[in-house]
N, CA, C and O atoms as a CHARMM CRD file, in Angstrom:
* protein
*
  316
    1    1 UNK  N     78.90100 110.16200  94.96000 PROA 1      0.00000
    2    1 UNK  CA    80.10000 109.62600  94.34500 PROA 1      0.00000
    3    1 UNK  C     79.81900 109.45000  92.85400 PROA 1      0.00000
    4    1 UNK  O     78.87500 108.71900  92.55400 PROA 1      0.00000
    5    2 UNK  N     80.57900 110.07600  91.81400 PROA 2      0.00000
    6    2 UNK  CA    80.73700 109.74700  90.62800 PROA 2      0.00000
    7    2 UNK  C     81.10000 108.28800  89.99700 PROA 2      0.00000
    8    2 UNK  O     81.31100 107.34700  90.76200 PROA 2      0.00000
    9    3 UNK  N     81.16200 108.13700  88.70000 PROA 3      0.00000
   10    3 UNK  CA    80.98300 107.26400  88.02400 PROA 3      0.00000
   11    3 UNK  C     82.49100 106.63900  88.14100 PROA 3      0.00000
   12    3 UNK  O     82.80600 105.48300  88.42300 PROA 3      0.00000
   13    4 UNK  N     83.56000 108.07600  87.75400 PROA 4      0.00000
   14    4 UNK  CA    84.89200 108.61300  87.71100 PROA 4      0.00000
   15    4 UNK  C     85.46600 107.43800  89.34300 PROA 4      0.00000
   16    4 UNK  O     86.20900 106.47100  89.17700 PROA 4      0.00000
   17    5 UNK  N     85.11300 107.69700  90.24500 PROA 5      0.00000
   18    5 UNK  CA    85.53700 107.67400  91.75800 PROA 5      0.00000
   19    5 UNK  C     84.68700 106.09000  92.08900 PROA 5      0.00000
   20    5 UNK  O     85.15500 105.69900  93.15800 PROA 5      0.00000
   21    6 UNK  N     83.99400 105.41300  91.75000 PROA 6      0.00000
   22    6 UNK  CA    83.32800 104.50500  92.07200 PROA 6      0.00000
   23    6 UNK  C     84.45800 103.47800  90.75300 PROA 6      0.00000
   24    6 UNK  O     84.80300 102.38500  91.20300 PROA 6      0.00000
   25    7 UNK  N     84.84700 103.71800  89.65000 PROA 7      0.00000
   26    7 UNK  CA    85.62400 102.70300  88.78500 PROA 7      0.00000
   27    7 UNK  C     86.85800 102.91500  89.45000 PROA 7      0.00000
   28    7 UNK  O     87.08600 101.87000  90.05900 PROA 7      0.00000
   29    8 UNK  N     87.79200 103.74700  89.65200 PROA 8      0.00000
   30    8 UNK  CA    88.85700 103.79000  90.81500 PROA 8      0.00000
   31    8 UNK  C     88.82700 103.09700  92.20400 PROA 8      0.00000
   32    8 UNK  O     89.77500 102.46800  92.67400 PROA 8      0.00000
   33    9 UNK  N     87.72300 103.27200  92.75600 PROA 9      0.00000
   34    9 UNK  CA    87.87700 102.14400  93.80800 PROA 9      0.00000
   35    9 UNK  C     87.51200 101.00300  94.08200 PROA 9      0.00000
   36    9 UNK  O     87.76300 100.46200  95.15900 PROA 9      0.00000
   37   10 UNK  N     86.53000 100.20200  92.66000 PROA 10     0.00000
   38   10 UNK  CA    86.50100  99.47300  92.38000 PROA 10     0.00000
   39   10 UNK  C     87.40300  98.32300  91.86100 PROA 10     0.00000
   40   10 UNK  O     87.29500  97.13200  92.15300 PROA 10     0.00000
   41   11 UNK  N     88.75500  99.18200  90.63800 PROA 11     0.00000
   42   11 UNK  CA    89.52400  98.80200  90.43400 PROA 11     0.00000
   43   11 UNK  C     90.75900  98.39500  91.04900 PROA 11     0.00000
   44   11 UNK  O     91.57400  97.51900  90.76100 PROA 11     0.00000
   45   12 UNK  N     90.67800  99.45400  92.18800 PROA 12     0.00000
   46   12 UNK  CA    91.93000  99.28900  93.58800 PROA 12     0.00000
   47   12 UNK  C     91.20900  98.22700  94.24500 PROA 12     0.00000
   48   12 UNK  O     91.99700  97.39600  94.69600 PROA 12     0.00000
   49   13 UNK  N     89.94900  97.93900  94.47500 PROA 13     0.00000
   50   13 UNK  CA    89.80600  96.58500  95.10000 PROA 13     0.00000
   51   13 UNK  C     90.16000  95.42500  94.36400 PROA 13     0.00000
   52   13 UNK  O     90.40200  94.40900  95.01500 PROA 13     0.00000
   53   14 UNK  N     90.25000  95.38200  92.88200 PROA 14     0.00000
   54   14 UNK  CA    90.43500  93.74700  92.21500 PROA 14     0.00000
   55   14 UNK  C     91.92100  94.03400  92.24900 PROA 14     0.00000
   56   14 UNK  O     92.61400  93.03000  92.41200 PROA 14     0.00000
   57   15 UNK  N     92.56300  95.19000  92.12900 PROA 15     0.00000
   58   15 UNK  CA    94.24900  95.03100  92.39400 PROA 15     0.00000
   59   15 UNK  C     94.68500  94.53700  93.57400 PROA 15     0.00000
   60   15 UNK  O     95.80000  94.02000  93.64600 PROA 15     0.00000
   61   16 UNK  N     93.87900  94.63100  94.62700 PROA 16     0.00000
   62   16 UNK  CA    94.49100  94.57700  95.87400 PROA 16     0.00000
   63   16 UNK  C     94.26100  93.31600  96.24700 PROA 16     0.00000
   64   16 UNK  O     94.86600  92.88100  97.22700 PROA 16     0.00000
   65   17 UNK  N     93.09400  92.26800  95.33900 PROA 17     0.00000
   66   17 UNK  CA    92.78100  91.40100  95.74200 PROA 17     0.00000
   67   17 UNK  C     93.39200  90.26400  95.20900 PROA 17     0.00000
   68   17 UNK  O     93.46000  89.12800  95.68000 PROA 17     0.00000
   69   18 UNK  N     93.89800  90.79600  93.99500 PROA 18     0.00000
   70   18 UNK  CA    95.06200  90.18700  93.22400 PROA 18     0.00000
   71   18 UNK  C     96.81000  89.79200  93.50900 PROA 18     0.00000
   72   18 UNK  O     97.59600  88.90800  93.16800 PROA 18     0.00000
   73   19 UNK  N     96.82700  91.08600  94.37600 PROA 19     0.00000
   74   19 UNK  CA    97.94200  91.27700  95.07800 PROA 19     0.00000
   75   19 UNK  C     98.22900  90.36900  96.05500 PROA 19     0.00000
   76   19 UNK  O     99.26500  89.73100  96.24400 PROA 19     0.00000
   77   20 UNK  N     96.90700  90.38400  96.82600 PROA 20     0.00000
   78   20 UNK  CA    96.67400  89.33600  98.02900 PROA 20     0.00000
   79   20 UNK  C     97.12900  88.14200  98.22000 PROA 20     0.00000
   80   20 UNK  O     97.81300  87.51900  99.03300 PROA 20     0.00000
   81   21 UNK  N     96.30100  87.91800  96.80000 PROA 21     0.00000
   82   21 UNK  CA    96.64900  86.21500  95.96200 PROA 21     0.00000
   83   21 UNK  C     97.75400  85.78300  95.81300 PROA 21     0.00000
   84   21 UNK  O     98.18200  84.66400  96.09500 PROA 21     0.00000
   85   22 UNK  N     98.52800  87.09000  95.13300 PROA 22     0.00000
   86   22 UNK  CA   100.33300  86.69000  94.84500 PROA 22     0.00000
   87   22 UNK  C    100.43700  86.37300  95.79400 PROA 22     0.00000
   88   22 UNK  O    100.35300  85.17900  96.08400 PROA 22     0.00000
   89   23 UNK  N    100.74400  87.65500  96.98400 PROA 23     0.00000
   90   23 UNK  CA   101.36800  87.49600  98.67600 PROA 23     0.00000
   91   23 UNK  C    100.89000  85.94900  98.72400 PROA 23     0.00000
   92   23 UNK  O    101.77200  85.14500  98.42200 PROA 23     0.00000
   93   24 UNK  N     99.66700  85.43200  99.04700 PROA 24     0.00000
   94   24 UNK  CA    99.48600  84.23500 100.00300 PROA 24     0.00000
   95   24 UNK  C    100.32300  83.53700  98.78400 PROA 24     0.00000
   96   24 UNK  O    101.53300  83.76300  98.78300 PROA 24     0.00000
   97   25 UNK  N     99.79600  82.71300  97.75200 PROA 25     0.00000
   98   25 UNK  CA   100.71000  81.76700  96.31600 PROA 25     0.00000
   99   25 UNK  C    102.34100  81.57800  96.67800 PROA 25     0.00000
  100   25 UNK  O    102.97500  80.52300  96.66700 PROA 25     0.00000
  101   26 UNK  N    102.75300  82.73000  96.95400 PROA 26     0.00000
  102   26 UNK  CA   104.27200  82.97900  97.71700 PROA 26     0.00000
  103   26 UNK  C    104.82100  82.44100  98.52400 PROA 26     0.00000
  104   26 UNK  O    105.91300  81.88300  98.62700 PROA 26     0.00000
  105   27 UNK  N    103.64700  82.70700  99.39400 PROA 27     0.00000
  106   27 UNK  CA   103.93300  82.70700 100.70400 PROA 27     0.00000
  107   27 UNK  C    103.97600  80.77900 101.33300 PROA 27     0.00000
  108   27 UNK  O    104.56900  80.17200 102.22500 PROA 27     0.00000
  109   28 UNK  N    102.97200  80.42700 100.23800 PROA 28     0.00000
  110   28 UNK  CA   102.43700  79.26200 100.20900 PROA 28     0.00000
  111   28 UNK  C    104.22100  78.24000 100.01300 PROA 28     0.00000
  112   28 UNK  O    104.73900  77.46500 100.81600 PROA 28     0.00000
  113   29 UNK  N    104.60500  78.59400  98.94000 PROA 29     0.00000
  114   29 UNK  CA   106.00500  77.84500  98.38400 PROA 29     0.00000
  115   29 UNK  C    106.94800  78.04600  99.45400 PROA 29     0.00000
  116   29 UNK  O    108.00300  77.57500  99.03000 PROA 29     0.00000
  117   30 UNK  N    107.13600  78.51300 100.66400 PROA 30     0.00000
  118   30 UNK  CA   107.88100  79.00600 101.59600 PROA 30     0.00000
  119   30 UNK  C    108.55100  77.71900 102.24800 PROA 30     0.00000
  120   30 UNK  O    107.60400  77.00600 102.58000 PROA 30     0.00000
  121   31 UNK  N    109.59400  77.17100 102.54400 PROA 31     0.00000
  122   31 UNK  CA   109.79400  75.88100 102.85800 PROA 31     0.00000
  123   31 UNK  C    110.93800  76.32900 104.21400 PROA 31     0.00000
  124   31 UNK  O    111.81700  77.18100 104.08500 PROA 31     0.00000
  125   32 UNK  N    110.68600  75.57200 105.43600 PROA 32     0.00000
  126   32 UNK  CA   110.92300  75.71100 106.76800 PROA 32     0.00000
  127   32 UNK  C    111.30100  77.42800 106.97200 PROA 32     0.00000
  128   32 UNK  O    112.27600  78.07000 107.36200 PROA 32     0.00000
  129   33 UNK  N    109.94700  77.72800 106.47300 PROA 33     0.00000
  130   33 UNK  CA   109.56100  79.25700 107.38000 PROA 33     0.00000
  131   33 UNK  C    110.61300  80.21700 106.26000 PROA 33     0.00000
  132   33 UNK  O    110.56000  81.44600 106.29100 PROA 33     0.00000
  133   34 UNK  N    111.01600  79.89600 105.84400 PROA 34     0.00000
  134   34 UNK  CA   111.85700  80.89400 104.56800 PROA 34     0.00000
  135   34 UNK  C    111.60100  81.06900 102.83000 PROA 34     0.00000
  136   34 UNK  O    111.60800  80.25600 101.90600 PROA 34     0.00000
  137   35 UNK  N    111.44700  82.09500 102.88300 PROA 35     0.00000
  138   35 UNK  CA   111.05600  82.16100 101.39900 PROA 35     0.00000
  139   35 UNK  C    111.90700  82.42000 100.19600 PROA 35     0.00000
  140   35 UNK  O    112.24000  83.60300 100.12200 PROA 35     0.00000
  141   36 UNK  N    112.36900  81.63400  99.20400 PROA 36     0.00000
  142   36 UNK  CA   113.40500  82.09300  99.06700 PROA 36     0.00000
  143   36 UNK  C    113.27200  82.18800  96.91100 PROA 36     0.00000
  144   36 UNK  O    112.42200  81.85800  96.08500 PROA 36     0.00000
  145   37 UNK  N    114.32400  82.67400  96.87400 PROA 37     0.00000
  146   37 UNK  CA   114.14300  82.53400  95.00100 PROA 37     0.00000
  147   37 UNK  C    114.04900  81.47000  94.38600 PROA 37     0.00000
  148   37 UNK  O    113.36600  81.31400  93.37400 PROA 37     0.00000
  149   38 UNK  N    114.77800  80.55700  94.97200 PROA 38     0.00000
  150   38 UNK  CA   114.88900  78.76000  94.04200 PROA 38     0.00000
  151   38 UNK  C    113.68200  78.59200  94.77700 PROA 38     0.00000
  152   38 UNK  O    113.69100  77.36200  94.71100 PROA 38     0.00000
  153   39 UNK  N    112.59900  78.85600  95.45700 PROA 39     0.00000
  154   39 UNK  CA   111.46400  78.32700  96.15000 PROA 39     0.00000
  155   39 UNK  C    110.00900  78.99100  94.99700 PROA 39     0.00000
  156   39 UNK  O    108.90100  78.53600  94.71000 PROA 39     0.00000
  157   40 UNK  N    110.70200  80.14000  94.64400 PROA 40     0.00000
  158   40 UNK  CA   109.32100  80.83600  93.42600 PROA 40     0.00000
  159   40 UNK  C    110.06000  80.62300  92.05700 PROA 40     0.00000
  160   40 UNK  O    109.56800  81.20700  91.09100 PROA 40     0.00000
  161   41 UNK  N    111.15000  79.87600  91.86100 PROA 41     0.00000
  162   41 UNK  CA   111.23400  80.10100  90.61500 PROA 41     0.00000
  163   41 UNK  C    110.63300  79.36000  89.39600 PROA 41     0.00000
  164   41 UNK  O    110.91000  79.42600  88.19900 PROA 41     0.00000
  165   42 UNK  N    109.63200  78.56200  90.14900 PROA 42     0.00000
  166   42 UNK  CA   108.74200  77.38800  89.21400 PROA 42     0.00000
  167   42 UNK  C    107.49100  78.04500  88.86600 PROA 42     0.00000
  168   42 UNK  O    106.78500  77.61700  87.95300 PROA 42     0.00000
  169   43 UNK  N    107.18200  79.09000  89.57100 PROA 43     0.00000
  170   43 UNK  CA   106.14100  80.28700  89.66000 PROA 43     0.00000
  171   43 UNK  C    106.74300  81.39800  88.75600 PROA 43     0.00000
  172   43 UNK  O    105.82000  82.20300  88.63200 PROA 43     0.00000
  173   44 UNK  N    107.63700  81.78100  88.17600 PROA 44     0.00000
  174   44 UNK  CA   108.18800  82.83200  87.35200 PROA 44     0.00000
  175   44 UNK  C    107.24600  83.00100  86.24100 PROA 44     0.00000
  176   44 UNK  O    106.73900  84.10600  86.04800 PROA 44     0.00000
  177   45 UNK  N    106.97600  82.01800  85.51000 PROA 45     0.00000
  178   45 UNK  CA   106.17400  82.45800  84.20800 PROA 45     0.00000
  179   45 UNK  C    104.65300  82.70500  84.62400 PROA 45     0.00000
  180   45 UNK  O    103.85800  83.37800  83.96800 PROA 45     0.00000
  181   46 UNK  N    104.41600  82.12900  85.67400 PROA 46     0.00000
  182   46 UNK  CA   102.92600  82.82500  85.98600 PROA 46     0.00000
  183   46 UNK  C    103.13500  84.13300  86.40300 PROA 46     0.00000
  184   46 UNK  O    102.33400  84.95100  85.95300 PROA 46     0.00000
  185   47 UNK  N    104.04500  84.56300  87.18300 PROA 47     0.00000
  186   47 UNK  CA   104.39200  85.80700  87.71900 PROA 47     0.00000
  187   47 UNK  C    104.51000  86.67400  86.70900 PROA 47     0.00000
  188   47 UNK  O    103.57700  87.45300  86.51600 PROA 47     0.00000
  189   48 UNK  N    105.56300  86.71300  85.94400 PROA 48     0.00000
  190   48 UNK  CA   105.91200  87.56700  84.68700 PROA 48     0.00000
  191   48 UNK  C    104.42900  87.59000  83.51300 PROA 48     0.00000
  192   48 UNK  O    104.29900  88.58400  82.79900 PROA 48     0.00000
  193   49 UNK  N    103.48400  86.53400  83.42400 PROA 49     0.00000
  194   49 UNK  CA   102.24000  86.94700  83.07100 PROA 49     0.00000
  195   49 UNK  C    101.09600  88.00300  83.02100 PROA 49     0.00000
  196   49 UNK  O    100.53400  88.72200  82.19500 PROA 49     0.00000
  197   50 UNK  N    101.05500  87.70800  84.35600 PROA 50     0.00000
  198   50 UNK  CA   100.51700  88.35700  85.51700 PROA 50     0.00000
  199   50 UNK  C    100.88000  89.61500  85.24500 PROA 50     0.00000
  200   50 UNK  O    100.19900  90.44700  84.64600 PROA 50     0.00000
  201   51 UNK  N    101.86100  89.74000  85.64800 PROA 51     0.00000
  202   51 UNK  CA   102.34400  91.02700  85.96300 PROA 51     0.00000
  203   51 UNK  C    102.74900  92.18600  84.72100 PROA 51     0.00000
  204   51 UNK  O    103.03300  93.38300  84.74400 PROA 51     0.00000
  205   52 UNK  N    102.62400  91.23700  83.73100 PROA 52     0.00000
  206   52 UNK  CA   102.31200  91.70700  82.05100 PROA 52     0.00000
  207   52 UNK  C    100.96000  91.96100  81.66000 PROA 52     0.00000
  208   52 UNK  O    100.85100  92.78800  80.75500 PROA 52     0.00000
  209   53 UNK  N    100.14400  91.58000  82.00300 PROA 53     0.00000
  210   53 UNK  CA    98.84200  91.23600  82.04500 PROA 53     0.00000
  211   53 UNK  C     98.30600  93.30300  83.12600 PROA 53     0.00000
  212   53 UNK  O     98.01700  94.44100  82.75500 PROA 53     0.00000
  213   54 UNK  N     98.42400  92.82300  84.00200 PROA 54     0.00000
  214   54 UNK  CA    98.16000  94.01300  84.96800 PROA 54     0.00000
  215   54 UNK  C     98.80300  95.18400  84.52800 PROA 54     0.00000
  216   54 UNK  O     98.34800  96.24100  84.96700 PROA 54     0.00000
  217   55 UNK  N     99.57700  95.22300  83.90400 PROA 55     0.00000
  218   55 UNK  CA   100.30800  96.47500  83.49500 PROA 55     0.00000
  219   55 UNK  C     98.97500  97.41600  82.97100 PROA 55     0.00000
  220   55 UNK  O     98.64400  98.51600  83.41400 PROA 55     0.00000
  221   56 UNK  N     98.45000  96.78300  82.10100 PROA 56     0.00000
  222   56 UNK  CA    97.27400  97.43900  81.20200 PROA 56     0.00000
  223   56 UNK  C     96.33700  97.89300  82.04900 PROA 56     0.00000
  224   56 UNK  O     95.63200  98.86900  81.79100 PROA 56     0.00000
  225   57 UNK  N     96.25400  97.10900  83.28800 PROA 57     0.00000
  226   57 UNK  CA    95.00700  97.87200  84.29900 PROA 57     0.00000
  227   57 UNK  C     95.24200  99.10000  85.03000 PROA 57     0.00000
  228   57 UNK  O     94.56900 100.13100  85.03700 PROA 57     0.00000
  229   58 UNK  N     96.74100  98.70300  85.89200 PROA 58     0.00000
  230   58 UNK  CA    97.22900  99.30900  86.51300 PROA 58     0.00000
  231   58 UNK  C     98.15400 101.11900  86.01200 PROA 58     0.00000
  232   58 UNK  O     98.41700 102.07400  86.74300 PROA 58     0.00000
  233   59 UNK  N     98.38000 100.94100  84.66300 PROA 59     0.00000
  234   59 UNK  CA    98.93700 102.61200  84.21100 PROA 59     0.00000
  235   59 UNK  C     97.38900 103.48200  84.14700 PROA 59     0.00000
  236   59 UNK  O     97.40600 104.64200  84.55700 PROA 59     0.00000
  237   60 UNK  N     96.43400 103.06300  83.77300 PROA 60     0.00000
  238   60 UNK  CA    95.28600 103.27800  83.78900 PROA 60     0.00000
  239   60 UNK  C     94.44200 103.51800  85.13500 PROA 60     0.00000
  240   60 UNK  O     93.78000 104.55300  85.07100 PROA 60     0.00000
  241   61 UNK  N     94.35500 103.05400  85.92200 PROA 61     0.00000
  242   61 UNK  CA    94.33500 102.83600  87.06600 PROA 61     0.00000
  243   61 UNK  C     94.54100 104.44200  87.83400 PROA 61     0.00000
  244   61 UNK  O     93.73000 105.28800  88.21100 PROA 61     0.00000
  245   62 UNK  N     96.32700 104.35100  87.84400 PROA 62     0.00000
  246   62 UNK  CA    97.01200 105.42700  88.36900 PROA 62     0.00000
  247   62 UNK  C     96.46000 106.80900  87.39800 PROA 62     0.00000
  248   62 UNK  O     95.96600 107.79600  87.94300 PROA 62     0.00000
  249   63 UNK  N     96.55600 106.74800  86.56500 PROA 63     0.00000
  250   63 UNK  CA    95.90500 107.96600  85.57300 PROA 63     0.00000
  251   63 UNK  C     94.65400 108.24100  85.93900 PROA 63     0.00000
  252   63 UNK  O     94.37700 109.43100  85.78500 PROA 63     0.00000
  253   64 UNK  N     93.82500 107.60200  86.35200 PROA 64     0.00000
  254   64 UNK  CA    92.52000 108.09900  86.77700 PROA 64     0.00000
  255   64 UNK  C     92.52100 108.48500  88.53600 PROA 64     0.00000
  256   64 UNK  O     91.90900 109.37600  89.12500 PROA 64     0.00000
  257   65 UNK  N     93.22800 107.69400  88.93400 PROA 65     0.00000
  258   65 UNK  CA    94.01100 108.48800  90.71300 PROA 65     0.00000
  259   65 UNK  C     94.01800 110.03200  90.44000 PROA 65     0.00000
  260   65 UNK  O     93.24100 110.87000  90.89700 PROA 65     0.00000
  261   66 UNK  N     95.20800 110.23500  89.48100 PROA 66     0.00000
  262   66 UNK  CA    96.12100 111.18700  89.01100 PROA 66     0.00000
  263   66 UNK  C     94.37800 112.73900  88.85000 PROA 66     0.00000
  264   66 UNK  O     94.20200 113.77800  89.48700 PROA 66     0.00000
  265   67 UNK  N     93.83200 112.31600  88.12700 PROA 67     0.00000
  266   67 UNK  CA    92.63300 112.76800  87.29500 PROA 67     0.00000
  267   67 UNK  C     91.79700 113.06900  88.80500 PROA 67     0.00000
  268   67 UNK  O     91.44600 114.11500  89.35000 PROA 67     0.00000
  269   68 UNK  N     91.69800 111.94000  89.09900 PROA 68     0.00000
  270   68 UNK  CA    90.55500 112.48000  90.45500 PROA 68     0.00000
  271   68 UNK  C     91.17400 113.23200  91.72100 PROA 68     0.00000
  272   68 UNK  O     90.47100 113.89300  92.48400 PROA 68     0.00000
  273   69 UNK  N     92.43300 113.08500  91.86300 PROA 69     0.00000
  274   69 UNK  CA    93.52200 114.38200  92.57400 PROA 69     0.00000
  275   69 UNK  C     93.52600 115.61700  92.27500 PROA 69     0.00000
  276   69 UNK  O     93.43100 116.57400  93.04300 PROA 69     0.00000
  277   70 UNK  N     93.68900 115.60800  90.60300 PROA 70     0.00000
  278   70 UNK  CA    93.76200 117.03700  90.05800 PROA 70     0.00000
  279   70 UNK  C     92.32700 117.49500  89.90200 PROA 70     0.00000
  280   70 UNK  O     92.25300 118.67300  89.55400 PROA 70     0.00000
  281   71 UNK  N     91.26800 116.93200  90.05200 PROA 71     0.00000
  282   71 UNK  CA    89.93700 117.17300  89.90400 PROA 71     0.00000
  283   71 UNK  C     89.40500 117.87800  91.87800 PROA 71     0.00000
  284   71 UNK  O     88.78200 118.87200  92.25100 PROA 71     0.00000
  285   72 UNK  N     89.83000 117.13800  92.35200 PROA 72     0.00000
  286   72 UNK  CA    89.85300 117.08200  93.96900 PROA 72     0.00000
  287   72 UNK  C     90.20700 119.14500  94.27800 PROA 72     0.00000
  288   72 UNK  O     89.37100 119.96000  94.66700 PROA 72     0.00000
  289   73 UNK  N     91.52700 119.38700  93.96400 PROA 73     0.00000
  290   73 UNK  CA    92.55200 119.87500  94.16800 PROA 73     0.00000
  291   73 UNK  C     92.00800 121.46300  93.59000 PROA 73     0.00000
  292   73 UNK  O     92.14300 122.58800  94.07100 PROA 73     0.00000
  293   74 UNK  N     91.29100 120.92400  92.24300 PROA 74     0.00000
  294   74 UNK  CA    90.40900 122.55700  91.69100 PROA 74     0.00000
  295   74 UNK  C     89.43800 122.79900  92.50000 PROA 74     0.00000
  296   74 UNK  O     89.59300 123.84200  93.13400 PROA 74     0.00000
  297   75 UNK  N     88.29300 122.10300  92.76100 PROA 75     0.00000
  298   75 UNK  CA    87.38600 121.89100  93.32100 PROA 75     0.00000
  299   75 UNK  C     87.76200 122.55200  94.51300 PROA 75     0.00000
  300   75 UNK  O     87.11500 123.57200  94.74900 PROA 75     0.00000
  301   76 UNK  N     88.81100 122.17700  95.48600 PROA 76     0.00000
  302   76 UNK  CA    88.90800 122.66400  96.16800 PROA 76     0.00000
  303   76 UNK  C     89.20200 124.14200  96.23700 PROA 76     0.00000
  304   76 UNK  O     89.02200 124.85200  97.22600 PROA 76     0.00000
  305   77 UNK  N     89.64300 124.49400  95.14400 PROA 77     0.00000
  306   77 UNK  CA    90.60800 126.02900  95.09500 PROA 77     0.00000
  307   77 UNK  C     89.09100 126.78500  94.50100 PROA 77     0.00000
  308   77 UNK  O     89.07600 127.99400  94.26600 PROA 77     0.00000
  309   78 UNK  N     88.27400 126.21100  94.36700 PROA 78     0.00000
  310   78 UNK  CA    87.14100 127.32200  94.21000 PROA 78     0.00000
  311   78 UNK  C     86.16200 127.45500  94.99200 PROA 78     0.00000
  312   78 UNK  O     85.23400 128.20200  94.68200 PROA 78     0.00000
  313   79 UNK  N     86.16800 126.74700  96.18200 PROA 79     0.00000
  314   79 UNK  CA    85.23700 126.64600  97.26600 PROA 79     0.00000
  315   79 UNK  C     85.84700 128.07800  98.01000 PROA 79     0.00000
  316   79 UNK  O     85.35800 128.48100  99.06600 PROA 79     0.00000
């Protein structure tokens, strides 16, 4: 495994683990089993942070997906 393929799935693990966090944080504010918008909306500016914040990881992220697909895909066409 490359350098390329080991920072990609490294990085899909702190996204996913991040993700996680939202889901449960969410899930947490949920009041008699329903989750609702007036229930996260005290959570909005952490959310919109966040999710400003990750942008920078995540276009990056997908571009190196993108890179190790099209890398995958030659590789293959010359075997």
């Amino acid at each position: 495994m490359d350098i390329f393929s080991k920072i990609f799935w490294q990085a899909g693990l702190g996204l996913s683990l991040v993700m996680l966090f939202v889901a449960i944080s969410a899930l947490l504010n949920a009041e008699n089993g329903q989750l609702t918008v007036e229930n996260l909306e005290h959570l909005s500016g952490t959310y919109s942070a966040l999710f400003e914040t990750l942008k920078f990881v995540v276009y990056p992220w997908l571009a190196l997906g993108l890179f190790l697909l099209i890398r995958f895909f030659i590789r293959l066409s010359k075997s």
